[in-house]
Backbone as a chain_set.jsonl record, in Angstrom:
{"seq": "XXXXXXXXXXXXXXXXXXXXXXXXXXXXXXXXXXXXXXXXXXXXXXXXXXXXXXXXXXXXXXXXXXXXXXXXXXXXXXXXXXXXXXXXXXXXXXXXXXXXXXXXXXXXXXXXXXXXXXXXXXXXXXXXXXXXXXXXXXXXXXX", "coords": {"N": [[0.86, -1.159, 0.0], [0.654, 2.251, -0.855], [1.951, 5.053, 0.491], [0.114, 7.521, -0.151], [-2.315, 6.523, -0.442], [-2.474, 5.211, 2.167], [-2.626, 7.129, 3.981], [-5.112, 8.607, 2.7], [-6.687, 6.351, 3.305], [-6.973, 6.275, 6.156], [-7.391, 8.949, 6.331], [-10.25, 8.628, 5.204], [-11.665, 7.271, 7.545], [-11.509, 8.491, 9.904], [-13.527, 10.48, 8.986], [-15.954, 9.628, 9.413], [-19.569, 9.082, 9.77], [-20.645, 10.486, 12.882], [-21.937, 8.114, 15.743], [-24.515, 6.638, 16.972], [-25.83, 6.129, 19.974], [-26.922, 3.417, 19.939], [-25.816, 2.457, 18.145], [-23.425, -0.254, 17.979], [-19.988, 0.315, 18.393], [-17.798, -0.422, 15.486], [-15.328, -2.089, 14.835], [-13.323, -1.408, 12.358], [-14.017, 1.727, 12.765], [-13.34, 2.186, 15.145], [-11.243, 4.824, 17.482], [-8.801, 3.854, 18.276], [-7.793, 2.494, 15.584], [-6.746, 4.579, 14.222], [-4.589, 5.251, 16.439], [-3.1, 3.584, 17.017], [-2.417, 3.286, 14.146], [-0.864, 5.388, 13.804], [1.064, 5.031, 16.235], [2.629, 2.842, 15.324], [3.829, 4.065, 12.675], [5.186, 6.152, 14.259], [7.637, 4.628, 15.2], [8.796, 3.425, 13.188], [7.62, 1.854, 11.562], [6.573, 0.853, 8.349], [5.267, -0.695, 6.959], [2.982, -3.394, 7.066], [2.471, -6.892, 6.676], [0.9, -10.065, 5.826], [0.397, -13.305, 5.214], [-1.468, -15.299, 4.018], [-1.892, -18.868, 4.743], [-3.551, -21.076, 3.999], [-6.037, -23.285, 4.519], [-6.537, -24.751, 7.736], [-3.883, -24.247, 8.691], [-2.026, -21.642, 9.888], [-2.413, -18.011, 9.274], [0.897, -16.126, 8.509], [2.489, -13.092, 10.028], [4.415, -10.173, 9.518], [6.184, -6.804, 10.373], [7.741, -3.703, 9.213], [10.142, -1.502, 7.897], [9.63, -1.604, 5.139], [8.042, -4.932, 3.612], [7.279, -7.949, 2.171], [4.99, -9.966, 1.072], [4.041, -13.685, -0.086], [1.518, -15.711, -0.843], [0.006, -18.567, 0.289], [0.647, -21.447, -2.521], [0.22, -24.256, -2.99], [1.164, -27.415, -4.875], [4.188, -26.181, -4.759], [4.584, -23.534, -3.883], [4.753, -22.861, -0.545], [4.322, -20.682, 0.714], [5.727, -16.965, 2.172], [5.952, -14.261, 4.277], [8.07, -11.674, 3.977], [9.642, -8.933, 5.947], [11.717, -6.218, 5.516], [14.879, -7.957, 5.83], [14.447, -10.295, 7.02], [12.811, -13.403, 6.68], [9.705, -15.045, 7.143], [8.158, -18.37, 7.308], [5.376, -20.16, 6.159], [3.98, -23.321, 7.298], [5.362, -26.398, 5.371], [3.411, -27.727, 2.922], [1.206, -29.955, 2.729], [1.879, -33.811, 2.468], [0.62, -35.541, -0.564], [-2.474, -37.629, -0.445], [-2.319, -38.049, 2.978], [-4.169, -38.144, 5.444], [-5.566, -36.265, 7.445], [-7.196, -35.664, 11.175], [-9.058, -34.061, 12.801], [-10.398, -32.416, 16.098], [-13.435, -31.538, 17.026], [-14.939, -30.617, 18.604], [-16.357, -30.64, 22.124], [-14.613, -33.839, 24.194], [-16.699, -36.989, 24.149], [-18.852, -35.962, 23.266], [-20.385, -36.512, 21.215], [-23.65, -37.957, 19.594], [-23.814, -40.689, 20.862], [-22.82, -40.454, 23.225], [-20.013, -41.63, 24.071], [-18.217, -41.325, 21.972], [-16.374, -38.949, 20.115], [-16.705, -35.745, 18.183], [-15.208, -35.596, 15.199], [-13.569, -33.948, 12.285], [-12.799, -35.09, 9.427], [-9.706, -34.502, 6.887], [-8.357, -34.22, 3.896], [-5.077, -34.801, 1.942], [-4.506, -32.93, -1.027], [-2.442, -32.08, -3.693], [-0.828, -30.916, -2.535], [-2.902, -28.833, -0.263], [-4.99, -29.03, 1.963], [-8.393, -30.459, 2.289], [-11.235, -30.775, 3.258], [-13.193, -33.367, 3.814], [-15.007, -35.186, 5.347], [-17.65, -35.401, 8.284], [-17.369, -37.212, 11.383], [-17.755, -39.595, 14.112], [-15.534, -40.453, 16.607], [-13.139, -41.575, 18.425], [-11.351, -39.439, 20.775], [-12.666, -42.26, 22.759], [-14.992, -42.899, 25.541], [-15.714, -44.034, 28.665], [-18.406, -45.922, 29.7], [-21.302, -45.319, 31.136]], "CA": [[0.0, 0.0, 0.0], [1.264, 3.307, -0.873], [1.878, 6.477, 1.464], [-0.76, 8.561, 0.063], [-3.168, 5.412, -0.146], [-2.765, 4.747, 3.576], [-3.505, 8.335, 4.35], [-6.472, 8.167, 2.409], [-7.788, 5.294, 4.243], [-7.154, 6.488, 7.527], [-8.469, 9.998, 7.064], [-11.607, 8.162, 5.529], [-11.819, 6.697, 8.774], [-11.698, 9.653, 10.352], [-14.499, 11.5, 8.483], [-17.168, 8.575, 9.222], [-20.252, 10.008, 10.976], [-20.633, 9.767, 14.758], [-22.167, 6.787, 15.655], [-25.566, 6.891, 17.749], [-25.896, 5.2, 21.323], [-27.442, 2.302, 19.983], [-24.907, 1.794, 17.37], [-22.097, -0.513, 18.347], [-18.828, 0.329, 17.768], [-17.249, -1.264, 14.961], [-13.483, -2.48, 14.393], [-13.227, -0.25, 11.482], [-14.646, 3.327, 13.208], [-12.505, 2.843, 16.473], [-10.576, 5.577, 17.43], [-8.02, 2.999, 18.448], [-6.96, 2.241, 14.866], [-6.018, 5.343, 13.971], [-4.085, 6.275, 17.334], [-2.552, 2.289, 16.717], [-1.731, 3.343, 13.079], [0.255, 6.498, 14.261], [2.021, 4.573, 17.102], [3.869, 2.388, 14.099], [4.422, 4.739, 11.913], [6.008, 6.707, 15.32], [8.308, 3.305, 16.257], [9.862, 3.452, 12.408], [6.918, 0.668, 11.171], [5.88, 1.579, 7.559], [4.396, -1.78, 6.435], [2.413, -4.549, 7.585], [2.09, -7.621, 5.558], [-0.084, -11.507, 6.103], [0.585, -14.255, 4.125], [-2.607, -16.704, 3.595], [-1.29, -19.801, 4.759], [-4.278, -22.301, 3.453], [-6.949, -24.584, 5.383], [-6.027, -25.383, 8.689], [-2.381, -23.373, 8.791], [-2.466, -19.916, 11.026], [-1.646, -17.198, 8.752], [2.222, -15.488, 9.057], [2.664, -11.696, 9.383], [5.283, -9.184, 10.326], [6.096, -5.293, 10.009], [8.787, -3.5, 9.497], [10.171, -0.657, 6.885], [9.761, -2.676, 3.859], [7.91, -5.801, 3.504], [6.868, -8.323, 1.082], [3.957, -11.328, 1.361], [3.362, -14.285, -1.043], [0.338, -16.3, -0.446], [0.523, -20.139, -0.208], [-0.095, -22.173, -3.724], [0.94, -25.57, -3.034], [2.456, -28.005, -4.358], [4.513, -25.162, -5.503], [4.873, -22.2, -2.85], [4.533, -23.13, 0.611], [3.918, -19.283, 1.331], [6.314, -16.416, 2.636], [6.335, -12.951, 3.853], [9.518, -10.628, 4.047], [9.917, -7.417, 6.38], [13.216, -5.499, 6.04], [15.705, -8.618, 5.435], [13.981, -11.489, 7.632], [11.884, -14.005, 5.745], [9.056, -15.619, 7.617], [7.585, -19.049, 6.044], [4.035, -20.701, 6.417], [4.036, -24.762, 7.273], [5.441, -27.263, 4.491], [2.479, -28.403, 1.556], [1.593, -31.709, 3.454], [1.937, -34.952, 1.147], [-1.043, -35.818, -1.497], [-3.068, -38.827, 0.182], [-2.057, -37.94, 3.843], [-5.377, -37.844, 5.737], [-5.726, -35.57, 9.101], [-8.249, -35.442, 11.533], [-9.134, -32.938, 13.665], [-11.429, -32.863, 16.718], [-14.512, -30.165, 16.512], [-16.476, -30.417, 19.569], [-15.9, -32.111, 23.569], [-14.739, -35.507, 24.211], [-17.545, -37.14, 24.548], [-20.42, -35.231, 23.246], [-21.363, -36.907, 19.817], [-24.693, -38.019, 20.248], [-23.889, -41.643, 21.428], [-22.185, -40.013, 24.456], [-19.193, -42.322, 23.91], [-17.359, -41.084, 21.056], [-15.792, -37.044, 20.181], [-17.249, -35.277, 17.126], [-14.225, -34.999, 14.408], [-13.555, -33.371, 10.828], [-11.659, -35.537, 8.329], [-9.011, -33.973, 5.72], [-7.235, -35.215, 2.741], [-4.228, -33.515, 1.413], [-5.144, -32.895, -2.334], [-2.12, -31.225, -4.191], [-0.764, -30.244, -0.999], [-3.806, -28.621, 0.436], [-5.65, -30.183, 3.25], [-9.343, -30.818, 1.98], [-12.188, -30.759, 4.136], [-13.964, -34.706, 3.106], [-16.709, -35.102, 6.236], [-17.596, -35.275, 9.962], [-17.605, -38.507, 12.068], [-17.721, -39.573, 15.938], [-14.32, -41.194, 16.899], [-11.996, -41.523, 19.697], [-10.933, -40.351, 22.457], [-13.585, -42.96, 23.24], [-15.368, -42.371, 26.869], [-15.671, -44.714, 29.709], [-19.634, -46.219, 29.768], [-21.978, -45.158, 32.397]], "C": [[0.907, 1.221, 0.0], [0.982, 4.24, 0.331], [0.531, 6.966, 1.623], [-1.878, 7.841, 0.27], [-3.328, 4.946, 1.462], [-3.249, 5.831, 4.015], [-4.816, 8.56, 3.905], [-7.292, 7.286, 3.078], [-7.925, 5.573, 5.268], [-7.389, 7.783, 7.621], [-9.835, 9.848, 6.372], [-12.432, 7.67, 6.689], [-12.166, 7.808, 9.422], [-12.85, 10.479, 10.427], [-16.035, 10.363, 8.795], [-18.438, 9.299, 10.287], [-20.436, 9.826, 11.789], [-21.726, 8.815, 14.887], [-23.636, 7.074, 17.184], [-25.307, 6.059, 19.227], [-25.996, 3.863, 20.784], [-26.652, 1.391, 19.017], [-23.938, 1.088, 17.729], [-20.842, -0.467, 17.883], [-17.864, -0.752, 16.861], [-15.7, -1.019, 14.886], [-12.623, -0.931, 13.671], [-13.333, 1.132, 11.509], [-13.991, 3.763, 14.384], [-11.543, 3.815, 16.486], [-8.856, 5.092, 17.482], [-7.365, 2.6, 17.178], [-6.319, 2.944, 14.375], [-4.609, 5.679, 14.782], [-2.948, 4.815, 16.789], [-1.744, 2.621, 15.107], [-0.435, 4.349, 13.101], [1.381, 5.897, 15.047], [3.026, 3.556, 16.099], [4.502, 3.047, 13.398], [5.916, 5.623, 12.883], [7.402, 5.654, 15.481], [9.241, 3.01, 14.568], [8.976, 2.362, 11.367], [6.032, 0.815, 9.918], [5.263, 0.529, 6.675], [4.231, -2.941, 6.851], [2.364, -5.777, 6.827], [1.897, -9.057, 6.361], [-0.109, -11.821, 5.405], [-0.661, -15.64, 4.796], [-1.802, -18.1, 3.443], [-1.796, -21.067, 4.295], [-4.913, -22.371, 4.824], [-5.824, -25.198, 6.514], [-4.413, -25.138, 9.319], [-2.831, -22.014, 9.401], [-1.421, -18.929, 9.649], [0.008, -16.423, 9.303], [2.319, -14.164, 9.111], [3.893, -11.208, 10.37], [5.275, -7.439, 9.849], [7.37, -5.218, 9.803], [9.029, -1.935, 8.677], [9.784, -1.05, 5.755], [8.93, -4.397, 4.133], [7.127, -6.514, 2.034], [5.713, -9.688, 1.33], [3.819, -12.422, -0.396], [2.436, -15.352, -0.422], [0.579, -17.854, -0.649], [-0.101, -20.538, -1.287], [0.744, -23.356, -4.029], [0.592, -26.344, -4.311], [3.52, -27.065, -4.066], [5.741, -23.861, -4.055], [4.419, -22.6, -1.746], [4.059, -21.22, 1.414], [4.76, -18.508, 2.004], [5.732, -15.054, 2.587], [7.622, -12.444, 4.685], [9.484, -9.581, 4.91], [11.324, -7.033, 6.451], [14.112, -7.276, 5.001], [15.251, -9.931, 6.23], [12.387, -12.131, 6.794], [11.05, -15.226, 6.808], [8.204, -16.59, 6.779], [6.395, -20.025, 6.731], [4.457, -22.399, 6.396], [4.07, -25.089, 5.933], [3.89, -27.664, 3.856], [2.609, -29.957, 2.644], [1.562, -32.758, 2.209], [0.507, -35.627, 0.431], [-1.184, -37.385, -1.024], [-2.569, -39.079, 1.426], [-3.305, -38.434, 4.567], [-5.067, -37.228, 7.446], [-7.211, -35.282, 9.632], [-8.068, -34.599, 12.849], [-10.766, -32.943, 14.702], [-12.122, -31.373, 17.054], [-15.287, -29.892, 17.953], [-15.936, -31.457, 21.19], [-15.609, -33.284, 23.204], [-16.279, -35.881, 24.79], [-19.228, -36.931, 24.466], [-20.898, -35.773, 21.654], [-22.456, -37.611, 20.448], [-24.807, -39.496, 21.229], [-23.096, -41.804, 23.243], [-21.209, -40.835, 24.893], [-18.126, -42.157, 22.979], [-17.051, -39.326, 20.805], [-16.205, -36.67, 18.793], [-15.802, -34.973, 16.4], [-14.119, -34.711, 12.54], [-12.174, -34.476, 10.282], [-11.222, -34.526, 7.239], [-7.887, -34.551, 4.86], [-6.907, -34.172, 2.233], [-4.062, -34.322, -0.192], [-3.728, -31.653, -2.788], [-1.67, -29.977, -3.809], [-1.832, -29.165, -0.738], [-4.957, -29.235, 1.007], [-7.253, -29.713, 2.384], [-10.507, -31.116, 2.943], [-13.131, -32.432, 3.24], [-15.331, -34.999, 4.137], [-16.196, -35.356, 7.424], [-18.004, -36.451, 10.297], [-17.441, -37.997, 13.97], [-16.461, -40.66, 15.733], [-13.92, -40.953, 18.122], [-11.501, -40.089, 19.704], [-12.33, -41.248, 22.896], [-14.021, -42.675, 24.856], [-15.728, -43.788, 27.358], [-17.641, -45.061, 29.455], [-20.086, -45.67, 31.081], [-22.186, -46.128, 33.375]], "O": [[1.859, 1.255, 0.78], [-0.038, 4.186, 1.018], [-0.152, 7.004, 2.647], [-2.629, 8.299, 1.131], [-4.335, 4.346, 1.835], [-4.369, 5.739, 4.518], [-5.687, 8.713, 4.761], [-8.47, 7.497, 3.368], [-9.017, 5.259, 5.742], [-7.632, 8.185, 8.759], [-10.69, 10.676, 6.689], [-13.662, 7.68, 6.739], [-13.374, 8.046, 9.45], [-13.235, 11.075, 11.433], [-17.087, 10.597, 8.2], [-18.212, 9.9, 11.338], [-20.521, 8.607, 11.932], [-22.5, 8.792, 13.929], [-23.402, 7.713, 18.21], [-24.329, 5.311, 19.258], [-25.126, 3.077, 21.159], [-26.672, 0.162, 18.95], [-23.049, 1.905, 17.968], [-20.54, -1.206, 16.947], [-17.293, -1.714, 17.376], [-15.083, 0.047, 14.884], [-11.888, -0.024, 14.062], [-12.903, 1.82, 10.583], [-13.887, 4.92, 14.792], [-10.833, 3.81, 15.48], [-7.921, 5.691, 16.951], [-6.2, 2.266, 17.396], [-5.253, 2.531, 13.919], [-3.655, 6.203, 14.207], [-1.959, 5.154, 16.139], [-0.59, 2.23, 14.928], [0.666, 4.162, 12.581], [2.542, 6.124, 14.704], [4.241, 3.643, 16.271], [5.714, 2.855, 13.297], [7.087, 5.735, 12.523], [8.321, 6.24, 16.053], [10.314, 2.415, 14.668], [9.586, 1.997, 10.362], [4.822, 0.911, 10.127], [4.735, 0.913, 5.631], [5.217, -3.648, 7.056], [1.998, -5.325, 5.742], [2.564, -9.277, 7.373], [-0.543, -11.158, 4.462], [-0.594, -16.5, 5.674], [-1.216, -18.458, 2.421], [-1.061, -22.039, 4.126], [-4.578, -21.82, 5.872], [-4.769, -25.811, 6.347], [-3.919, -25.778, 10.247], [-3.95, -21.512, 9.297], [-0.264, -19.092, 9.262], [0.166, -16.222, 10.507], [2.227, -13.749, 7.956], [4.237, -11.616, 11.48], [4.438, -6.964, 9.081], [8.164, -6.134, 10.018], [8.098, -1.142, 8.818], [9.42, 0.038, 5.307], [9.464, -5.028, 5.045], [6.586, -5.89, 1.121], [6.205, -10.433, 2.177], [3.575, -11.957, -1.509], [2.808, -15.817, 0.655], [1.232, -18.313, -1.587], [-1.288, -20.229, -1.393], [1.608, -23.515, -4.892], [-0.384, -25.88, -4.9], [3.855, -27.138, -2.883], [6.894, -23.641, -3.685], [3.218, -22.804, -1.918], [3.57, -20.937, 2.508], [4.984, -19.192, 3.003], [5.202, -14.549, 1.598], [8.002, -12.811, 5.797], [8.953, -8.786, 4.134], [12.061, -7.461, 7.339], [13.902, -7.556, 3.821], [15.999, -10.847, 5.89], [11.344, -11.56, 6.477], [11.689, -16.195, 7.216], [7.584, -16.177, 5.798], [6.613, -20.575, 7.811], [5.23, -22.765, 5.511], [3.291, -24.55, 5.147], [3.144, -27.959, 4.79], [3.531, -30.649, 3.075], [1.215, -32.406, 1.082], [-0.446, -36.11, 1.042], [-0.289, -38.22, -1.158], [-2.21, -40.252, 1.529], [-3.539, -39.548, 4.097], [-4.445, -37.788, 8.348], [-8.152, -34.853, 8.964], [-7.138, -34.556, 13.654], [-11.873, -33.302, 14.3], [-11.504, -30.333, 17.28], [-16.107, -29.001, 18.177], [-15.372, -32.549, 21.265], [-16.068, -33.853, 22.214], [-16.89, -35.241, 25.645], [-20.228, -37.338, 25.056], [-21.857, -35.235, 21.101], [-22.39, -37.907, 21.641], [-25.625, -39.57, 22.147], [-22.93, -42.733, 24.034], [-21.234, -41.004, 26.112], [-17.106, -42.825, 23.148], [-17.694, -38.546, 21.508], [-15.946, -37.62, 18.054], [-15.141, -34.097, 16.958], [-14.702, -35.439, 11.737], [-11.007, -34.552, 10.668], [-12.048, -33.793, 6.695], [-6.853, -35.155, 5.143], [-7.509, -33.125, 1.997], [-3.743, -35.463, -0.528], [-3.828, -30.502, -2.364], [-1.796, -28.809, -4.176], [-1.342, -28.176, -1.283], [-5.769, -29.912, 0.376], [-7.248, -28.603, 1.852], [-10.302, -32.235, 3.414], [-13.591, -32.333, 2.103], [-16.486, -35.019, 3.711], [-15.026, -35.507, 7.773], [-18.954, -36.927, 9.676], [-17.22, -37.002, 14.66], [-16.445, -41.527, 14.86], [-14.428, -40.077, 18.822], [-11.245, -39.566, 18.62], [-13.121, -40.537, 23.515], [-13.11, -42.099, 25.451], [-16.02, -44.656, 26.535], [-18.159, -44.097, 28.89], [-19.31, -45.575, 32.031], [-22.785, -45.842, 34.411]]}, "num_chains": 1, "name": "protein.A"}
């Protein structure tokens, strides 16, 4: 994002109209992002950048003077972004026909009150794949 482009956005922000009682304050209207955008710029911090790490990966970000982001596109690009001269990199492309499962909800609470509600995923071209929801283990003790 350019200079004058960030100023633009943040004295659009600025100009938004006051906000009634009943309105709740949104993200976007707080006074807090502006005072937050100043305090970086103050500290030497002139770009932010978040690299889209895929399904089931926590996005990467950093600041700095300078930065750069590429987005993950596995097999291929596992995903990086850059600030200044340090290169931050998003989890390895997992291997095509892996399968991971992941647990969604208490032990214990699928409806047979014996088994844990979990999401299956198959890695498709390294990216994990959402395929369906089952009851599995941790199995629970009987009444």
């Amino acid at each position: 994002m350019t200079p004058l482009l960030s100023v633009l956005i943040l004295a659009a922000g600025t100009l938004a109209p006051p906000l009634t009682p009943s309105t709740p304050t949104l993200c976007a209207s707080a006074p807090e992002t502006v005072e937050q955008a100043a305090f970086l710029r103050d500290i030497g911090v002139k770009a932010v950048c978040t690299v889209d790490c895929g399904e089931l990966n926590p996005p990467v970000s950093c600041s700095g003077p300078t930065c750069d982001a590429v987005d993950r596109s596995c097999p291929g690009e596992r995903g990086h972004v850059t600030c200044g001269t340090t290169t931050y990199t998003c989890a390895v492309c997992c291997t095509d026909g892996q399968i991971k499962t992941i647990i969604t909800g208490p032990n214990c609470s699928c409806p047979d009150g014996m088994t844990t509600p979990r999401d299956r995923y198959l890695c498709v071209n390294g990216n994990w794949e959402y395929q369906y929801s089952f009851c599995g283990g941790p199995f629970c003790h009987g009444f």
